[in-house]
N, C-alpha and C positions, 0 to 999 in steps of 0.2 A: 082292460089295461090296469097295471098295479097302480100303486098308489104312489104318494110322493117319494123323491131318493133320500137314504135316511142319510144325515150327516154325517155320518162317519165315511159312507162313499166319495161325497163332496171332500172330505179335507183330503183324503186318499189320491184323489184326482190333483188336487193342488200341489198335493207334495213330489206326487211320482209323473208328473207332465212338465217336462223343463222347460222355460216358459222361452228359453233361448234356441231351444231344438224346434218348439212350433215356429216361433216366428219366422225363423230363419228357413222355412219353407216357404215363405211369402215374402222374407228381405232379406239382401245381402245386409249383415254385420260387419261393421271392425271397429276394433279394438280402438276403445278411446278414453282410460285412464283405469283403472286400478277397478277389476271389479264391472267397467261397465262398457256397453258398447252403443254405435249407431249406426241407423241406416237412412233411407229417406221411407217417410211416413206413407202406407198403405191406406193413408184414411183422408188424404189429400194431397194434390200436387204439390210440390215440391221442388228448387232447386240448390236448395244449398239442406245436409240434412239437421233435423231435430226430433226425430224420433229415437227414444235415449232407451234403453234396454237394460237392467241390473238385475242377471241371473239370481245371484245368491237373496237377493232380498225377494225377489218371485213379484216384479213389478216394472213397467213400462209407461214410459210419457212422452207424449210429443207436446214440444214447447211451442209448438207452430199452431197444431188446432185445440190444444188442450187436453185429448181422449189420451186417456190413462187408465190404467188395471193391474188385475192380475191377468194366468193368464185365462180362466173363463172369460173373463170381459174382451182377452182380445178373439177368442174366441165366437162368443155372443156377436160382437161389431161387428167383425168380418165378415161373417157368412150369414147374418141376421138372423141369428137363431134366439129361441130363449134360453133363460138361467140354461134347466131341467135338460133344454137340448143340447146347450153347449156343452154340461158336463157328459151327458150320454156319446157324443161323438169323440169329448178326449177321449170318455174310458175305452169309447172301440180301439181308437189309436195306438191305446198305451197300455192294452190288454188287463183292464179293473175291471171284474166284475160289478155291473151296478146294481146294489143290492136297495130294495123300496119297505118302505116303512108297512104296516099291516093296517088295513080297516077305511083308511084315508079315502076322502075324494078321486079317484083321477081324475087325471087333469086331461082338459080337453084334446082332444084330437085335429092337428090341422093336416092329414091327410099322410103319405107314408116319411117317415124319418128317415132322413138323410143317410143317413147309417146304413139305412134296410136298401136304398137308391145303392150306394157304393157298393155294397155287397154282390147287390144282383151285379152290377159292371163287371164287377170281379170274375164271378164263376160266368158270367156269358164272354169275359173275355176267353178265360181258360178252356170256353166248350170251342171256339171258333180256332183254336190255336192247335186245340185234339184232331179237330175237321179237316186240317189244311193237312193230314197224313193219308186221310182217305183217297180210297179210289175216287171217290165223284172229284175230289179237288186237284184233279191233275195237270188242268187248262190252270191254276190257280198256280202252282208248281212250276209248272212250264213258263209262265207270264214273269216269276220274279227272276228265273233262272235267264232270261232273255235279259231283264232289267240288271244282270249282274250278281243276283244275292243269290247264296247257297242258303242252307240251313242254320248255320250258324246264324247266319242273318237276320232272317226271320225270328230266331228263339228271340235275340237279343233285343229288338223289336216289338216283340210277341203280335207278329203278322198273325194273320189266322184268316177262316174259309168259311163264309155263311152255306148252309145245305141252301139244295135250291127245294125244296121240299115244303116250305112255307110252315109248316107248326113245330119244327124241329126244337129250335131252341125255346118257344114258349112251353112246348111239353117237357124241356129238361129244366128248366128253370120253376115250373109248378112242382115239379118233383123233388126240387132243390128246397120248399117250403115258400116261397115267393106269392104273394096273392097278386089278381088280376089287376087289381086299383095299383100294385107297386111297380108293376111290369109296364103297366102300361103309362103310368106319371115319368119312369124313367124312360121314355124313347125306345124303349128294345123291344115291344110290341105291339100293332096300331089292332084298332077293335071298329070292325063294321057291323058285319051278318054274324060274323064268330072273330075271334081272336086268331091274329097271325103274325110272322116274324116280318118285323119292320126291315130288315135286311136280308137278302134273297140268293143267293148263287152269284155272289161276290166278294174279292180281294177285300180283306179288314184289315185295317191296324186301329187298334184301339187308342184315343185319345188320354193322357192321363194330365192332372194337373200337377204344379209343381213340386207336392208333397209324394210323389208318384198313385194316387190312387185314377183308376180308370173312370171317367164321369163322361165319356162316350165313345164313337166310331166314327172312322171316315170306310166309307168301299167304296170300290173300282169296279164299273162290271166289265164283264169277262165274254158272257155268253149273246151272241144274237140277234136270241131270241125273249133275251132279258125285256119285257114290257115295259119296266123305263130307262127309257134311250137318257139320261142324262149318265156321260160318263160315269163322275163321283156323285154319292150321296153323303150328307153327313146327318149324324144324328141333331134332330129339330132341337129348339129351344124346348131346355126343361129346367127344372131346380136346382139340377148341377151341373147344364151344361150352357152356356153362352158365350155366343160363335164372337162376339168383339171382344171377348176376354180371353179365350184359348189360343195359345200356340201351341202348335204341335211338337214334343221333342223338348219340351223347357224342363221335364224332369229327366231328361238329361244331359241336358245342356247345363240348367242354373248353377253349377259348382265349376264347368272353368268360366262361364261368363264372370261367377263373381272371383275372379282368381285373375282374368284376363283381360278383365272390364272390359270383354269386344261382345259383340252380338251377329250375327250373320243370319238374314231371313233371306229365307228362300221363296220358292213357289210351289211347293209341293212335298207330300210323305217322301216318293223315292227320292228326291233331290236331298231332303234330312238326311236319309242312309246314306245317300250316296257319300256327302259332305263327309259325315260322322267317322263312315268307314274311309275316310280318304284323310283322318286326323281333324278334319275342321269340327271338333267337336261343339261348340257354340250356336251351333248351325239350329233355325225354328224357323216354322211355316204358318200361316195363317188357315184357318182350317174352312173350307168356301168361303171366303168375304175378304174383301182387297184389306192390306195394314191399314187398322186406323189412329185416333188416338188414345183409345182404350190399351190399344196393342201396347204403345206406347210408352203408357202408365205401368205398365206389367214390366216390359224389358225393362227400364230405368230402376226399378226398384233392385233388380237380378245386380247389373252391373255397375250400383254405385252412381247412377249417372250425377255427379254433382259438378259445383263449380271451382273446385280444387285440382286434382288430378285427371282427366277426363279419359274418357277410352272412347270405342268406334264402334260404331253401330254400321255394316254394311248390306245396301240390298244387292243383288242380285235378280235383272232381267234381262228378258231375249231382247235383243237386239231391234226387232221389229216395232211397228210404228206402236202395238199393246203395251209391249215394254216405256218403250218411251215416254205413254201416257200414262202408264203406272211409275215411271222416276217421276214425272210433273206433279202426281198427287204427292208421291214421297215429301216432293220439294218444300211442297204446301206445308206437311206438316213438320219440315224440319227445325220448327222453335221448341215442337215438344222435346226436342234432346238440347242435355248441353256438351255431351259427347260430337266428335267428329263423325259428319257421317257421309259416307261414299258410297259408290257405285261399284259392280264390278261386273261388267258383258263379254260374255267370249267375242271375238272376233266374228266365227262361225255362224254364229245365233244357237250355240248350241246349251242346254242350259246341266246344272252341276250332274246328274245324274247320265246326260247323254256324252256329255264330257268323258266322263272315267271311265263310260262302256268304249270308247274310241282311242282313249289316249291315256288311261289310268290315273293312279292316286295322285300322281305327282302334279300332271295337269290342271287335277281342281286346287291343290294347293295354288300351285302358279296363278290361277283365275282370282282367287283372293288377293294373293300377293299383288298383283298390276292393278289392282283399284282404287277408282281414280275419285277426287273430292267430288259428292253429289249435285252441288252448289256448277262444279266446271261441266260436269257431263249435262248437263241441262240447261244451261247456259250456251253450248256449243254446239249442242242441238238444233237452237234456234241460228244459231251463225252458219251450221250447215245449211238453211234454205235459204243463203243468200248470196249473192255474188262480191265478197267482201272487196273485188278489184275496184267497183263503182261506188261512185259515193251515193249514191239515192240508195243501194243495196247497203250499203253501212248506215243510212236511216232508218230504211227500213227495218233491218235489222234489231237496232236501238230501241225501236220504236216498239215493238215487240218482248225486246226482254225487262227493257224498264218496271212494267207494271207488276211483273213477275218480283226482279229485284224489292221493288217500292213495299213489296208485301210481308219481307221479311220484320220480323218484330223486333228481334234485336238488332240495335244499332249500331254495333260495332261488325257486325257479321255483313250488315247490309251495306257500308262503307266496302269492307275488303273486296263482297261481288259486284260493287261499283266498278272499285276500281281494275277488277280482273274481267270484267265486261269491257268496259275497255280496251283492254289490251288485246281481249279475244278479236273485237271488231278493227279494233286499228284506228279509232275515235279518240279524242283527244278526253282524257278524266274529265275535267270542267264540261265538258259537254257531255258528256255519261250523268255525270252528278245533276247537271242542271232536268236534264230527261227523266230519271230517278225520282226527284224534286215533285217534275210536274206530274209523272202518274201517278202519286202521293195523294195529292193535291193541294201542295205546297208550294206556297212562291217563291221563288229562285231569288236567295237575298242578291241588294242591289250591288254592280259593281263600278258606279260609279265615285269616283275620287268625294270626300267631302269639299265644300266651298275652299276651308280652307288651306286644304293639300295643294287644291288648283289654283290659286291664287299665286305658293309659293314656288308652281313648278313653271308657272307665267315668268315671274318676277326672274326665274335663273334661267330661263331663254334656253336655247337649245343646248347647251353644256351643263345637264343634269347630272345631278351629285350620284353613285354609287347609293342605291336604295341598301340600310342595312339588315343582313341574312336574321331571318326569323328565326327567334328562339323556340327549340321545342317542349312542349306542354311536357308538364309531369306526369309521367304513366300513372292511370289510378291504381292502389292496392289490388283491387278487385276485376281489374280489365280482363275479357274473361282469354284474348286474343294474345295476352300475354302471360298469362300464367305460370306456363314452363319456363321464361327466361327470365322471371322473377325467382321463382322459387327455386330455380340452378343457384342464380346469385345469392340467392339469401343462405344457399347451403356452403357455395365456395366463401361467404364472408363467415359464418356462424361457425363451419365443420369443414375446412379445407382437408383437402384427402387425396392425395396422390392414385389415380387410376389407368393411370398407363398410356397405353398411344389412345385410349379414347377421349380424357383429355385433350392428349396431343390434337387432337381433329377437331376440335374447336374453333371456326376463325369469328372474325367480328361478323361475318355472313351472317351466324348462327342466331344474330340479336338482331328483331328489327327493328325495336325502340332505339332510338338516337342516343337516348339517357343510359341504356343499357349496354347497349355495344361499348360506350366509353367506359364504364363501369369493368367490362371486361378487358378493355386495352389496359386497363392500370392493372388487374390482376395480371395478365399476361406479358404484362412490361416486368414483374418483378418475380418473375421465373414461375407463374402460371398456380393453379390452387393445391397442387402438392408442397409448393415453398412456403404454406402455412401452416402444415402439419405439424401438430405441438407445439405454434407459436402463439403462447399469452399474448402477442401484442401487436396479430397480425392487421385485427383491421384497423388498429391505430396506424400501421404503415400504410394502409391502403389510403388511411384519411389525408396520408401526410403527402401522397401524391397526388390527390386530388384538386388541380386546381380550378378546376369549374363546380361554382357554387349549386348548380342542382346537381352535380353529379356526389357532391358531397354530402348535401342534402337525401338523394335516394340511398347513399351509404350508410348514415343515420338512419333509417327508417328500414331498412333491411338487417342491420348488426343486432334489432332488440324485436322484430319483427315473430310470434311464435311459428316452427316447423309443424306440420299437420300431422304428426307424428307421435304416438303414444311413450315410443322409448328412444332414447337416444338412439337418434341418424348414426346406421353404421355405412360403410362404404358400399356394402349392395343395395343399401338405401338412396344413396348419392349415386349410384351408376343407373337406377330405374328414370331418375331427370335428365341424367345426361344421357343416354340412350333415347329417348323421347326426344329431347331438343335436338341431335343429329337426326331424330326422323324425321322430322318436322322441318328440318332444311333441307335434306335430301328430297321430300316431298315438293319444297319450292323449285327445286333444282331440275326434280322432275316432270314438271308442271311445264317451268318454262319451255324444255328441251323437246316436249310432246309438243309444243305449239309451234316454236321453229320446225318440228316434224310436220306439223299440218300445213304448215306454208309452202314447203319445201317440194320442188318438183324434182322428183327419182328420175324423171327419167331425161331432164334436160340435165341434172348433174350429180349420176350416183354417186360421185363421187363423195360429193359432199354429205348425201345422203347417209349415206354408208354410215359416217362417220359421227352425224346426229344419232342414228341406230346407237351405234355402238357404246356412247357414250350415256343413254338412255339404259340399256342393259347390262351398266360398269355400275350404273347409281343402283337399278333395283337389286341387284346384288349385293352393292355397299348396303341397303336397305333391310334385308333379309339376314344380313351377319347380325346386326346391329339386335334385330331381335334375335338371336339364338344367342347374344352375351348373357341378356335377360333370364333366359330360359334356362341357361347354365347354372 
C-alpha cells in the first residue's frame, strides 16, 4: 500500500467536494438566511432542526450536539471512517485522483476500503442487469411482465437476473480486479469448500443508498428447484450494508420527499415500482425487517420532519390481521415523527402493486388519497371487536385501547386520541380520560367540590346560581396540534393577501383554538385578509376590534411574532398555509362523516346512506383540488 495522501490532494478534495452537495445526500436543506441553510442533524435525534450548513465558508454545526467540520469531518462521523479514508471516498465521489507521498510508512490496513466494497456493488449490479437479457432469464422476464413492468421498468430500477450457475458472477467480478477478502466482506460471495455467488437464479434489484450508490441486493426466487425455499433473500449485514437503516427506493424518492415533505412506505420492491410508476414517487420499503426506529431516523432527516410546517408519513397494509399488527407496531412508534402519519388499506386486501395490475395508475393514486389518520385506523380496529350497542362491549372496548392511548409520549397527541376514542366508542370523554389516566398509572385527579364550594352551594339551597362559562387557556406558541392556525394567523395579521375563493372557504370551523377562531371572526368581520393588503395600519384595525382581552393579547404576540421564512412571504407562500389548514379541516370533516358511515345501516336506510357516501366523496375531492392549487 502507498504511503501517506500528499496535501495537495487533501486541499484538492476540500475545495472541489461541495460540502452542501454531500450533505444534502443525507439531509434535506433549506434555506435559512443569506448564505446558510438547515436541516435536522444526522448525528442525533432531533425535533426542531439545528444542524446549520454554510456552503461558501466550507463548514457545518449542529448547535444541538456540538459536531462540526468541514466537510471530511462530516464525512469521517458519518460513515466512521478515518482522516486518509474519508478523503479517499470523497475523491472517488468527486473524481480526484489521490495522489500519495513517496517512501512513507503505510498506514495500516483495516481490511477492504469502502470504496473498493462500492465499486464491486456497482459492476455486480451492471453484470445482473446484462443477465436479465439472456436466454437462462426468461422465467425472470416473464415474472416482471406478469407483475406489470416492461423494460423500461426494469432499466429505470436496474432490476437485473443472478445466473443460476453459482460462480458466475465471482468469476466476473475477479476478472474485474476484485480480490477474495473484498468480494466476499461485501456480501456478493459466501466461501465454504470454494467460493460461490451468494445469489443464485433469482429476480435482483439492487439496493442503493441515498447518495444513489448500490451497497446491496434484495432477490426473488423464481425457480422450484431453488434449495432455498425462502421467497426473498437479501444481502447479510456488512460494512455498507445494514437492513435497519436501508430503505429501498430513498435514492429515488429523497428529492420529492424533501419537496413534498410526505413519505409513503410500503411492503415491498414491486409495490416501490408500482407506486413510483403510478406517480407516488415518495414511495420506500423496508428491505426484510419490519419499519423500525432507525427507519425512522432516516425518513425525518429526507422530509424535514420538524415542529414548524409538518408533512405525512403514510404506511401502507393488507388489510388482514398481519397488516393490522404491523399498523399497532407503526402506532408504537409514532412519537418518532412529528409529521402526520396515516394509514392507507385498499378495501380488497389488495396491496399497491396488485392494485395497478387490476385497476391501474389512477387506483393507487386514489389508495393514497382516502388515507386515513394512523392514530383512527388502529384505534377502530379495536372498536371493531366489540359490539359498541352494549355497554360492557363499550368497556370492554375502552379497556383495551386505553393502554394503547396512555403510551403515547406526546401529550397533546394523546389528549386529541382521547378524545376521538371516545367518540369512536360512544363513551362519555371524562370516562375515556379517566381509563387513559389509569392505564398510565396515574390517578384520576379528584372530582370532588372543595369544602368550601360545598358549603356555598348548601347555603343557596336548591336555586343554584348559573356556574360561570370557563375561560379558555392561551394556546402555547409552540403547540404542536396548532401550528397551522397559528401561522395562517400570523401571516393574515403580518402579510394580508388576497387569494381568492380559497380564502373565501375559510370558516371559524377551520380554527379549533377558541382564541383562534375569534381572531379569525374579527379578520372576517372586516372584509377578510385581502382587506389588508397594503394597509400600514391593518393590524392596528384588527386591535381596535378586539374586545376580548386574550384575543388581543394573541394579536400582540402574532403581529411581531418571526415567519419561518428566509425571504419575504409572498402569496404562494401564504396559499401553502392556507391550503393545509382547509386540509386539515376537510380531514376533520372527513373523519367524522366516515364514522356516521360506520354507524350507519345501508340497508335499513340507503337512503340515508347514500347521502353520507356522497357527501364523503364531495370532501375527498374538495381535498385533492386543494392539493393541485399547491402543485400549480
Amino acid at each position: 500500500m502507498a504511503g501517506r495522501i500528499k496535501e495537495t490532494s487533501i486541499q484538492e478534495v476540500r475545495e472541489k467536494a461541495r460540502l452542501d452537495d454531500i450533505i444534502s445526500q443525507q439531509v434535506t436543506l433549506r434555506r435559512a438566511g443569506p448564505g446558510t441553510y438547515k436541516g435536522l442533524c444526522p448525528f442525533h435525534d432531533e425535533k426542531t432542526p439545528s444542524f446549520n450548513v454554510n456552503p461558501s465558508r466550507g463548514f457545518y454545526k449542529c448547535f444541538g450536539c456540538g459536531e462540526g467540520g468541514d466537510v471530511i469531518d462530516f464525512v469521517m462521523k458519518l460513515e466512521g471512517l478515518s482522516f486518509f479514508e474519508a478523503v479517499e471516498r470523497l475523491g472517488d465521489k468527486i473524481g480526484v485522483q489521490i495522489q500519495r507521498e513517496e517512501g512513507d510508512e503505510a498506514p495500516v490496513k483495516r481490511g477492504p476500503s469502502r470504496g473498493k466494497l462500492v465499486e464491486a456493488h456497482k459492476v455486480a449490479a451492471e453484470f445482473y442487469a446484462e443477465q436479465l437479457l439472456t436466454p437462462d432469464a426468461v422465467v425472470a422476464r416473464q415474472f416482471l411482465a406478469e407483475k406489470g413492468f416492461d423494460r423500461d421498468a426494469a432499466l429505470h430500477f436496474g432490476v437485473g437476473f443472478s445466473p443460476r450457475g453459482g460462480e458466475d458472477l465471482y468469476r466476473h467480478l475477479r476478472a474485474r480486479g476484485f480480490s477474495d477478502e473484498e468480494v466476499v466482506t461485501g456480501g456478493l460471495v459466501a466461501h465454504g469448500r470454494s467460493h460461490y455467488d451468494r445469489f443464485r437464479g433469482r429476480l435482483m434489484w439492487p439496493i442503493r443508498e441515498s447518495g444513489g450508490d448500490v451497497i446491496g441486493f434484495g432477490a426473488r426466487r423464481l425457480f422450484d428447484d431453488d434449495r432455498i425455499e425462502a421467497k426473498y433473500l437479501n444481502t447479510s449485514e456488512t460494512p455498507l450494508y445494514k437492513k435497519s437503516h436501508v430503505l429501498y427506493g430513498i435514492d429515488l424518492a429523497r428529492k420529492e420527499m424533501a419537496r413534498t415533505r410526505e413519505a409513503v412506505i410500503v411492503e415491498g420492491y414491486t409495490d416501490v415500482m408500482a407506486c413510483h410508476l403510478a406517480g407516488i414517487t415518495t414511495a420506500v420499503a423496508t428491505c426484510g425487517t419490519a419499519f423500525g426506529d432507525d427507519h425512522a431516523k432516516v425518513l425525518r432527516r429526507f422530509i424535514s420532519d420538524d415542529q414548524q410546517l409538518r408533512g405525512a408519513v403514510v404506511f401502507t397494509f393488507d388489510g388482514d390481521a398481519a397488516g393490522q399488527t404491523a399498523a399497532l407496531k407503526a402506532f408504537k412508534g409514532d412519537g418518532n415523527f412529528t409529521s402526520q402519519t396515516y394509514v392507507a388499506v385498499e378495501p380488497d386486501g389488495l396491496d399497491p402493486n396488485d392494485l395497478r395490475i387490476k385497476k391501474g395508475d389512477e387506483a393507487v393514486r386514489e389508495l393514497l388519497a382516502n388515507r386515513v389518520p394512523l392514530y383512527e385506523f388502529v384505534l377502530r380496529n379495536i372498536a371493531s371487536k366489540y359490539d359498541l350497542d352494549r355497554a360492557d362491549g363499550r368497556v370492554d372496548a375502552l379497556r383495551e385501547a386505553a393502554p394503547l392511548v396512555a403510551s403515547v409520549r406526546d401529550e397533546s397527541k394523546k389528549m386529541g386520541f382521547t378524545r376521538d376514542l371516545a367518540r369512536f366508542l360512544g363513551v362519555d370523554p371524562d370516562e375515556a380520560a379517566r381509563e387513559v389516566r389509569r392505564a398510565a398509572g396515574r390517578p384520576a385527579p379528584q372530582a370532588a367540590q372543595p369544602r368550601r364550594e360545598a358549603a356555598q352551594t348548601a347555603q343557596a339551597g336548591s336555586a343554584e346560581a348559573p356556574a360561570a362559562p370557563r375561560r379558555p387557556p392561551m394556546p402555547h406558541p409552540r403547540e404542536p396540534r396548532f401550528t397551522v392556525e397559528r401561522e395562517t394567523l400570523k401571516l393574515f395579521v403580518q402579510h394580508p393577501v388576497a387569494l381568492g375563493r380559497t380564502t373565501g372557504e375559510i370558516t371559524p370551523e377551520a380554527f379549533t383554538h377558541p382564541i383562534y377562531r375569534a381572531l379569525w371572526e374579527i379578520i372576517a368581520g372586516l372584509g377578510g385578509p385581502g382587506a389588508g393588503t397594503g394597509d400600514a395600519n391593518w393590524a392596528q384595525k384588527l386591535g381596535a376590534a378586539a374586545s376580548d382581552p386574550l384575543v388581543s393579547r394573541i394579536l400582540a404576540e402574532l403581529a411581531v411574532e418571526p415567519i419561518p421564512s428566509a425571504k419575504e412571504p409572498d402569496a404562494a407562500y401564504v396559499l401553502q398555509y392556507v391550503v393545509r389548514l382547509l386540509e386539515l379541516l376537510d380531514q376533520r370533516r372527513i373523519a367524522e362523516v366516515k364514522s356516521r358511515l360506520q354507524r350507519s345501516d345501508g340497508a335499513a336506510d340507503p337512503e340515508a346512506y347514500n347521502r353520507l357516501f356522497a357527501q364523503l366523496a364531495a370532501l375527498e375531492q374538495h381535498r385533492r383540488g386543494l392539493r393541485n392549487l399547491v402543485a400549480e
